[in-house]
N, C-alpha and C positions, 0 to 999 in steps of 0.2 A: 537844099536844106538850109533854113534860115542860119542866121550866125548870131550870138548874142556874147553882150561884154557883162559879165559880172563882177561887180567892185564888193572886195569883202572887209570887214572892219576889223579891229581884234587889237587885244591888250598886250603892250608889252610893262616889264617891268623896269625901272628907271630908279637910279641912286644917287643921291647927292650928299654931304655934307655940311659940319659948320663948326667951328670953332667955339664955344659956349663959356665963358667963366661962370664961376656959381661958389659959395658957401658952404651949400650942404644938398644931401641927395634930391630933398626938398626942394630945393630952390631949383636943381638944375632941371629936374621933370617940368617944371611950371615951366621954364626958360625954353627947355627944347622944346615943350609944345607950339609957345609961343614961334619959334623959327621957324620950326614945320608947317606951320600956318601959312607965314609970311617964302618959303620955298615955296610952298603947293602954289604961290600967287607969280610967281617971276615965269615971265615964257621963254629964258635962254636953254641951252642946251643941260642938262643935267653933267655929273662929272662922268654916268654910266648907264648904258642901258643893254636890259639883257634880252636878246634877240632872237637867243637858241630856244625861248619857251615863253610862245606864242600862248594867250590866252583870253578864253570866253570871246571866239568870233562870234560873227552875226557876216549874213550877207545882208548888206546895207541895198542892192538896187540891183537890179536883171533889166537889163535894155536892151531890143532888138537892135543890132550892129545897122550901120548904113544909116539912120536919125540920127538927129541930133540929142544929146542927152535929152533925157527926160519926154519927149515927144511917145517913144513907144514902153515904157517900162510896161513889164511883164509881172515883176514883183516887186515888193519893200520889206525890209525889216524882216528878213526870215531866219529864224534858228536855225541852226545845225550842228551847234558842238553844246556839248556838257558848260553845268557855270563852276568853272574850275578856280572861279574867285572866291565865289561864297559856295562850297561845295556845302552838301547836306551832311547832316549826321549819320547818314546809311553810309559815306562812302570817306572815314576818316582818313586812308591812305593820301587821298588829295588834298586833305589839309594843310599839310604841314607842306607842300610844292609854293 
């Protein structure tokens, strides 16, 4: 019986911070958008990431074992979980996760 390696993909969630001075409520919305911009852009470790909830995989590639990658894939890009990022409006309880 063949043997295949499947690599799967999936989101976790990640949390950092920042220090901000500001004025007024005003000013500090404008401000922290601005940082969260320039965070979403830094590739170091964030201060947290939450590991216990795994979310919106994809199996990224199916390869027959014994090739070397990509030589035999079998599949790409294939669904199999719910998008528990951007859930629908049929299924509110997932929203708020």
């Amino acid at each position: 019986m063949p043997r295949y390696t499947v690599r799967i993909g999936f989101w976790l969630r990640a949390y950092d911070s920042a220090e901000i001075e500001a004025d007024s409520p005003d000013e500090i919305i404008e401000r922290a958008k601005a940082a969260a911009r320039e965070m979403m852009e830094q590739t170091g470790q964030p201060e947290h990431i939450e590991v216990t909830d795994r979310r919106e995989g994809i199996i990224c590639w199916i390869d027959e074992s014994g090739f070397p990658a990509g030589v035999d894939t079998v599949a790409e890009d294939v669904e199999f979980d719910d998008d528990r990022i951007h859930p629908t409006q049929s299924n509110p309880a997932e929203a708020t996760a």
